[in-house]
C-alpha positions in Angstrom: -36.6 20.6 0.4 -33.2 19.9 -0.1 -31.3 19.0 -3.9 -30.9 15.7 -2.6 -34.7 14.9 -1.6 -35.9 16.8 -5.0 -34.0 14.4 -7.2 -35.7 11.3 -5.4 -38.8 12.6 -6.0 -38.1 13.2 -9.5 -37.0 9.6 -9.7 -33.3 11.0 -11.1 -30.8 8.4 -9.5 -27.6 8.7 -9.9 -24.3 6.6 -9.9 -21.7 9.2 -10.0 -18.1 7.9 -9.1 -19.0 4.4 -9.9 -16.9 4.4 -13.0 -13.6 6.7 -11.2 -10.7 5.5 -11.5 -9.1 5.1 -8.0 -5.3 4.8 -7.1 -4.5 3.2 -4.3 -3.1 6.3 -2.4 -6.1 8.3 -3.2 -7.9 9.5 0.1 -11.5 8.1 0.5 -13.8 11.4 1.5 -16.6 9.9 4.3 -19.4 11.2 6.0 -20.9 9.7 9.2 -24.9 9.7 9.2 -25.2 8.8 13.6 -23.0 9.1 16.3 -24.0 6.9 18.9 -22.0 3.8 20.6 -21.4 2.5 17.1 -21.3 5.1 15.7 -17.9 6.7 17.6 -16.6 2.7 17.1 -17.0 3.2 13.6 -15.4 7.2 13.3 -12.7 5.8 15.5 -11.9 2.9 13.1 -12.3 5.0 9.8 -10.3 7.6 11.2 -7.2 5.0 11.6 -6.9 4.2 8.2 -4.5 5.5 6.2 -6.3 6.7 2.8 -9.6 8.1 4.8 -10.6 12.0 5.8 -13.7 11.8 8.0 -15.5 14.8 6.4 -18.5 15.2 7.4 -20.6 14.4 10.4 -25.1 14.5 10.5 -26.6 13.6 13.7 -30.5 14.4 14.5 -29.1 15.3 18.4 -27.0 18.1 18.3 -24.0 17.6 21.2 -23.8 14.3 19.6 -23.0 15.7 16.0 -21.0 18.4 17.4 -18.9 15.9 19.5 -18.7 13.1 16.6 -17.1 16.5 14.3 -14.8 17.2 17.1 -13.5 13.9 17.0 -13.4 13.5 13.0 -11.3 16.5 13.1 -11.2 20.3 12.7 -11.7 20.4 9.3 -15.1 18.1 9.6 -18.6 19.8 7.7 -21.7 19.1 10.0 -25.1 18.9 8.6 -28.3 18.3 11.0 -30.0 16.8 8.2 -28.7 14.1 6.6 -29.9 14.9 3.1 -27.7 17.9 3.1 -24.9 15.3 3.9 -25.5 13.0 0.9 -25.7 16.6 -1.4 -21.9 17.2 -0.9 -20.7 16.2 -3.9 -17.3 16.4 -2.3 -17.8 13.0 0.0 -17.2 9.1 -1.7 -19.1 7.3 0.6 -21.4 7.2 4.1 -21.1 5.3 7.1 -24.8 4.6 8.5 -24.7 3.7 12.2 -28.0 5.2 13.1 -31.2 3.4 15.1 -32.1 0.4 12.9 -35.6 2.1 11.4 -33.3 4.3 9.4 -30.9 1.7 7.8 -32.8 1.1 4.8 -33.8 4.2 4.1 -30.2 6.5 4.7 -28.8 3.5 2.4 -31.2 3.8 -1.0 -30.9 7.8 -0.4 -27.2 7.3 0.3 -26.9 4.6 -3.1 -29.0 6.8 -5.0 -26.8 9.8 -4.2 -23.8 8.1 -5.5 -22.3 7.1 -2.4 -20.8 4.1 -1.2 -22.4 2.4 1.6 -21.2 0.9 5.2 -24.0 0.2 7.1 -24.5 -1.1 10.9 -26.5 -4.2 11.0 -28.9 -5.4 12.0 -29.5 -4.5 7.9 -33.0 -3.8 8.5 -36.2 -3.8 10.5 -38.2 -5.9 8.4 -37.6 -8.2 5.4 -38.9 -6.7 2.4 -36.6 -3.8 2.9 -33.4 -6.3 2.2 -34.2 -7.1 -1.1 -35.1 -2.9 -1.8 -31.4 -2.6 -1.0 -30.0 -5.5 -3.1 -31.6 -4.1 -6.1 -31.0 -0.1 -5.7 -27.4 -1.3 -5.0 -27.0 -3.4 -7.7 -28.7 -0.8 -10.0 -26.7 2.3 -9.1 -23.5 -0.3 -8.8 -22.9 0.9 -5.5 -20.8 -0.7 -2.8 -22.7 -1.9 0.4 -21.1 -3.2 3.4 -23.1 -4.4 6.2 -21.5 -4.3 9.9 -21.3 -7.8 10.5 -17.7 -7.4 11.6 -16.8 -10.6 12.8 -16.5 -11.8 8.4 -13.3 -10.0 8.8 -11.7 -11.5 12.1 -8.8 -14.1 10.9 -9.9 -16.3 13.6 -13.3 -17.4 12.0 -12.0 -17.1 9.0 -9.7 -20.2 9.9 -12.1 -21.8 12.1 -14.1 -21.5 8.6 -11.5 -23.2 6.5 -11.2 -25.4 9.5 -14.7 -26.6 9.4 -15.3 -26.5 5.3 -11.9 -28.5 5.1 -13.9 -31.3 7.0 -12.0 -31.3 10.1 -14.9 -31.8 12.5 -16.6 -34.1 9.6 -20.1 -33.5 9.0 -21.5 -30.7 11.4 -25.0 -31.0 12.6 -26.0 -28.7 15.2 -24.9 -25.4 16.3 -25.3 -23.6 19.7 -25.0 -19.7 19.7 -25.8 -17.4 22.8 -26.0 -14.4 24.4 -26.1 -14.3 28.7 -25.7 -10.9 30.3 -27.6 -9.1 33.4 -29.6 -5.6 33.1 -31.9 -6.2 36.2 -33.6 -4.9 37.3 -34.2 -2.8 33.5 -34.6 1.1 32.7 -37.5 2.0 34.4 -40.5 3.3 33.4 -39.6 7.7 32.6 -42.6 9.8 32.0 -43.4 11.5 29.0 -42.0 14.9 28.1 -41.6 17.3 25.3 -38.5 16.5 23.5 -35.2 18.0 24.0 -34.7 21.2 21.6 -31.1 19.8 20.4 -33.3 16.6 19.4 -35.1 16.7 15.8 -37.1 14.0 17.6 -39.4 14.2 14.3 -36.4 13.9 12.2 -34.9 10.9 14.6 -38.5 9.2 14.1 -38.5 9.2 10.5 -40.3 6.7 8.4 -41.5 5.2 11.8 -44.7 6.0 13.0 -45.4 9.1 14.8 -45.2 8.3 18.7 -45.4 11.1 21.7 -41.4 11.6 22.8 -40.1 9.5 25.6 -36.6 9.8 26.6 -36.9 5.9 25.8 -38.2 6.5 22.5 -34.9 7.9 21.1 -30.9 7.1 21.7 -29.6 4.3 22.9 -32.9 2.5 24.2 -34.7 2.4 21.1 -33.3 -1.0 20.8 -36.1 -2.4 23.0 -39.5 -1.2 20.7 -40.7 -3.3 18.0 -41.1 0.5 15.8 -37.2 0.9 15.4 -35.4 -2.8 16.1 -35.8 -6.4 16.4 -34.4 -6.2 19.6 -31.4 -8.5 20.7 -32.8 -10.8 17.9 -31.8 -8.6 15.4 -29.0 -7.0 17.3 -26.6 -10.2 19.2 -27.9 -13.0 17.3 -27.1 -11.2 14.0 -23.7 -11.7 14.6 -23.8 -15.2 15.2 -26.2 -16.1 12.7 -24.2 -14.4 9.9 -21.1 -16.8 10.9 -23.4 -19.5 10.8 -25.1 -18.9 7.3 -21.6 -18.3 6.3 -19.4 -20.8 7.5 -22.4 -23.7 6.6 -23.3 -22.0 2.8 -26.7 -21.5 3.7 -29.1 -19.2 2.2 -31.3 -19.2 4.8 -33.3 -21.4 7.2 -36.2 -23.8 5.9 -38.5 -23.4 8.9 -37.8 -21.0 12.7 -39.9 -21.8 15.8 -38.9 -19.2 18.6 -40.5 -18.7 22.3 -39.8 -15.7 25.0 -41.0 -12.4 26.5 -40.1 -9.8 28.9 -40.0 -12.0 31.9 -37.2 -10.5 34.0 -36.5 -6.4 33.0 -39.4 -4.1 35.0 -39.2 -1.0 32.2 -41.6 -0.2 29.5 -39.7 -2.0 26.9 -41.4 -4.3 24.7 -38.7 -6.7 22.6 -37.7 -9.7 24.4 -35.4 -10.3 27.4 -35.5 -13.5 27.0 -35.8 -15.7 23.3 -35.1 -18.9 22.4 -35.3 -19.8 18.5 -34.6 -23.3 17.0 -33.3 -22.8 13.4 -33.8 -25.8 11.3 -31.7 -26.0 8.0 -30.9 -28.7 5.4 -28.7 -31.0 7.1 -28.3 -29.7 10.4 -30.0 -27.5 13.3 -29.4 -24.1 15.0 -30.2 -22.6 18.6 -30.2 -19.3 19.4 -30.8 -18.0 23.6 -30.3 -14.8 25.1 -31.4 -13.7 28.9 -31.5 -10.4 29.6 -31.7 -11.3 33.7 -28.8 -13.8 34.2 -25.8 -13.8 36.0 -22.4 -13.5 34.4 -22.2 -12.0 30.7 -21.2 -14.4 27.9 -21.9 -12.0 24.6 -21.8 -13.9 20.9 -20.7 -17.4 21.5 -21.1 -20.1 19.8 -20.4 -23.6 19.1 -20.6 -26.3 16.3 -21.2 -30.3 17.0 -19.4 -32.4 14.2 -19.0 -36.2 14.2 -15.5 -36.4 15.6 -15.6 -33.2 18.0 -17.0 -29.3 18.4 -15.5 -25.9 17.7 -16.1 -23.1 19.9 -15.8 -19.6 19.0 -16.2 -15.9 20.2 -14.4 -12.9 19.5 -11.7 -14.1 21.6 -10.8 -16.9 19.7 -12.0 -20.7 18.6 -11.2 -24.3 20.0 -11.5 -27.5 18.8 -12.9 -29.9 21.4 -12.5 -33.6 20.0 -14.8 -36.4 20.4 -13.5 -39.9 21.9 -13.7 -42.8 19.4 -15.7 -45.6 21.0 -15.9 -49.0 19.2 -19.2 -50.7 20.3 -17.2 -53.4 22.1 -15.6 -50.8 24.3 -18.8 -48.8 24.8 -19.2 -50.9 28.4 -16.7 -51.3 31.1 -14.8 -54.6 30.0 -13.9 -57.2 32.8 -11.5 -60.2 32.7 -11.5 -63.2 35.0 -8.8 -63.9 37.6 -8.0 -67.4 38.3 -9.1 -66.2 42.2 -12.2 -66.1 40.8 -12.5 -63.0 40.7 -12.5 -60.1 37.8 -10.4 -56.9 37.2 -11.7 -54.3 35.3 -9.7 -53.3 32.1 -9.2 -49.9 31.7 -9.7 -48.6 28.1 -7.5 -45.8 27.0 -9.8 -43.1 25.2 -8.6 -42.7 21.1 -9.4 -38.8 20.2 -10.7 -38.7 16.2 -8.8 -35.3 15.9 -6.3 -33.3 18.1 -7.2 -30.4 19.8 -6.6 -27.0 18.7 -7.1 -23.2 19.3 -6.5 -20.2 18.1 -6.4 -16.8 19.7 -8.5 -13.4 17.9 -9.4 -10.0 18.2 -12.3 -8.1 18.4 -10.6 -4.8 17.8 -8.8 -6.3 14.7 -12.1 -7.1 13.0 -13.7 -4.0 13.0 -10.6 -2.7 11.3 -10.6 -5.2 8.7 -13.8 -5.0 8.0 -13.2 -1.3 7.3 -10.4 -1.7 5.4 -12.1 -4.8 3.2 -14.6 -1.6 2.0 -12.1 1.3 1.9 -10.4 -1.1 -0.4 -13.4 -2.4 -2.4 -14.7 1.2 -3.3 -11.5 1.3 -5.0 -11.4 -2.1 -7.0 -15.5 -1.5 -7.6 -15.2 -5.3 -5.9 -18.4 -6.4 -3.9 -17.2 -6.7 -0.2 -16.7 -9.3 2.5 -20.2 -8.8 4.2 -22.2 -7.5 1.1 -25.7 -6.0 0.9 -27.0 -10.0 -0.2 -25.2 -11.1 2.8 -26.7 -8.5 5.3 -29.9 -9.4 3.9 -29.6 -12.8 4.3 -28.6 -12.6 8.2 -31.3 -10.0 8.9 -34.2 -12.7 7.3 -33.6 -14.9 9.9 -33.8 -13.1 12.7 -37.1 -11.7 11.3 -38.2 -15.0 11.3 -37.4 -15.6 14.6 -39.4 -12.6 16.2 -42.2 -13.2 13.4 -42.5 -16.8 14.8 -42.8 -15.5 18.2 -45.1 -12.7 17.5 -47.8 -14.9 15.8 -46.6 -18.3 18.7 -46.0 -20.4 15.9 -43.3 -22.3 13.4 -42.7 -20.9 10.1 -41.7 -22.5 7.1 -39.5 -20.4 5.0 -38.4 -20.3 0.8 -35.4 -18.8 0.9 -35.4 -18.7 -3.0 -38.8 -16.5 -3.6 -38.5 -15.2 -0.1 -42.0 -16.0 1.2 -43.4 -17.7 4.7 -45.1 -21.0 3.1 -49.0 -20.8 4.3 -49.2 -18.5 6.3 -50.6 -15.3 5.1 -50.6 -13.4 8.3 -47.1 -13.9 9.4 -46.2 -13.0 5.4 -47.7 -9.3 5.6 -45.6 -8.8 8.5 -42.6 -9.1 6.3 -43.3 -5.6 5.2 -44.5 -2.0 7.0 -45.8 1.2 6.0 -43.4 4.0 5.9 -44.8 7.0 7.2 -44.8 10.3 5.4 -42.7 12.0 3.3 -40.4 9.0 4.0 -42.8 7.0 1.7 -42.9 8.9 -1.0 -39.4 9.0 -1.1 -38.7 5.5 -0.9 -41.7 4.8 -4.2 -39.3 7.5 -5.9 -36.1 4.9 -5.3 -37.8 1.7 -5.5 -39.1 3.2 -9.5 -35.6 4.3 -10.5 
């Protein structure tokens, strides 16, 4: 057992570094826990900055590992298991950007390590596990930063101030999607013994135990309920964070949400296709992604005002106005002619606001968002897309697969954080961890 696992058990937490002193030319020392498609986004990003040394590299697949090292640099200490990684006293803070099952858990061990915390959203795989990482956080004082990049793009951080400053007047629905094709799926691979460069029972962690499929691991974990919300959890997270954000929202008052896998022939088991209807104080949300459609519109969405819409993606925002029409124009007028006949009078459309646009950049707000928590480890500040935040954003799109696991509507109190009346759908706000990984977590949860 390694120095980092014996502490936990031993319920010893510590917050070492949260009181340094930091100048703003010190280098930040950061380890990597996952190298996968995010996870080389996030090395590349980290590695651009100017006060970071990517330091240290853990991986449960070994090529991966050794290729994410290679790329952090010469220099770069690699540990196969990611306790080791959170023993070396030597590193500041730890990028998480493995399979969602393992979010929670690499950031209390991570917090309770004395590390600051990035971590790659969706936050979590299940609700109760938000509010573990609020309060081990807040308890250790750590700094946690959840991926939900698009915070730190400029452009919706206008179209924000756009929108709180009125502009659009009261808003009262939003639209958000996600349209891509994958047809005809992954297929159905038969089971096999694990790789031997895979710690497949190291990957699985505190999910349950589950014969290897070269599914079952990497990249296509994303489509079993054990280790994601599927694109619930993974697209709509994104939009859904703007949208809590932008609207000052804790969370939604009731979700309804329909689908299935209708279209993708594979043995995946999350939805490729999900609608979910949002309802909020004031206003309502829609949220649709197909798996099976043609064309590929990725993380848009729009908000209906009284005097026009916004649309926005990660290419930029644009106002759309509204014309104003006075009830006595709202029919074609017609005058008489002294023929006797009539001419129709045309009626020049008045706009309530001008249009407007404004260009961004996806590339940009990664790097932002990196530098908003390189620069909060050093100011002890609590960042752009905080641990509350990420928790916040990750609730409802637990709600949304709850509601269409169980086929029904779910009421929601965002301030005790329970489903109203509906005891089944509540004890799937929390899972079992499987062993030692429970143990562990009791160990961090006690303090």
């Amino acid at each position: 057992m390694s120095q980092t696992s014996r502490r936990y058990f031993l319920g010893a937490l510590t917050a070492a570094g949260a009181t340094r002193v930091w100048g703003a030319n010190d280098r930040v020392q950061v380890g990597f826990i996952g190298y996968g498609l995010i996870g080389a986004q996030h090395v590349f990003d980290f590695k651009n900055q100017r006060d970071v040394d990517c330091a240290a590299m853990s991986d449960a697949y070994q090529p991966r590992m050794e290729e994410g090292a290679r790329v952090c640099g010469p220099n770069t200490k690699q540990y196969s298991d990611f306790r080791k990684l959170l023993d070396d006293k030597d590193l500041q803070a730890v990028v998480v950007s493995t399979p969602d099952h393992w979010h929670c858990m690499h950031t209390l061990m991570a917090c309770a390590a004395g590390k600051d915390v990035y971590v790659e959203k969706p936050m979590t795989l299940f609700i109760k596990e938000g509010r573990w990482m609020i309060d081990v956080a807040r308890r250790t004082k750590r700094v946690v930063q959840c991926g939900t990049q698009q915070r730190s793009g400029r452009h919706y951080q206008s179209g924000k101030k756009l929108l709180n400053d009125g502009y659009l007047g009261k808003v009262h629905s939003v639209r958000m999607g996600s349209f891509r094709n994958i047809n005809p799926g992954f297929g159905r691979p038969a089971g096999d013994k694990a790789p031997t460069e895979l710690a497949y029972d190291m990957w699985l962690g505190p999910a349950p135990a589950r014969p290897y499929s070269p599914h079952r691991s990497l990249y296509h974990f994303r489509w079993f309920w054990d280790y994601s919300g599927g694109q619930m959890t993974n697209l709509a997270a994104h939009e859904i964070d703007i949208l809590q954000w932008w609207m000052g929202v804790k969370g939604p008052t009731s979700v309804t949400s329909t689908g299935g896998r209708f279209v993708l022939k594979d043995d995946g088991e999350t939805p490729d296709t999900q609608d979910a209807l949002l309802e909020y104080p004031g206003f309502t949300a829609v949220w649709s992604h197909r798996e099976g459609s043609r064309g590929r519109a990725i993380g848009k969405s729009e908000y209906f005002g009284e005097f026009g819409s916004l649309s926005i993606a990660r290419d930029g925002w644009e106002v759309h106005p509204d014309n104003k029409v006075p009830p006595e124009n709202a029919v074609p007028q017609f005058r008489g002619q002294p023929t006797g006949g009539v001419n129709r009078v045309e009626v020049k459309p008045e706009q309530w606001v001008a249009a407007k646009k404004e260009p961004g950049s996806s590339n940009e707000q990664f790097d932002l968002h990196v530098r908003n928590f390189l620069d909060c480890i050093k100011t002890r500040q609590r960042p752009i897309a905080d641990v509350e935040e990420g928790h916040k954003t990750a609730v409802a799109c637990h709600l949304a697969n709850i509601s269409l696991r169980t086929g029904r509507k779910l009421r929601w109190d965002a301030d005790k954080e329970e489903i109203i009346g509906d005891k089944e759908a509540q004890a799937m706000t929390e899972r079992p961890y499987r062993k030692p990984w429970d143990g562990m977590l009791r160990s961090i949860l006690k303090g």
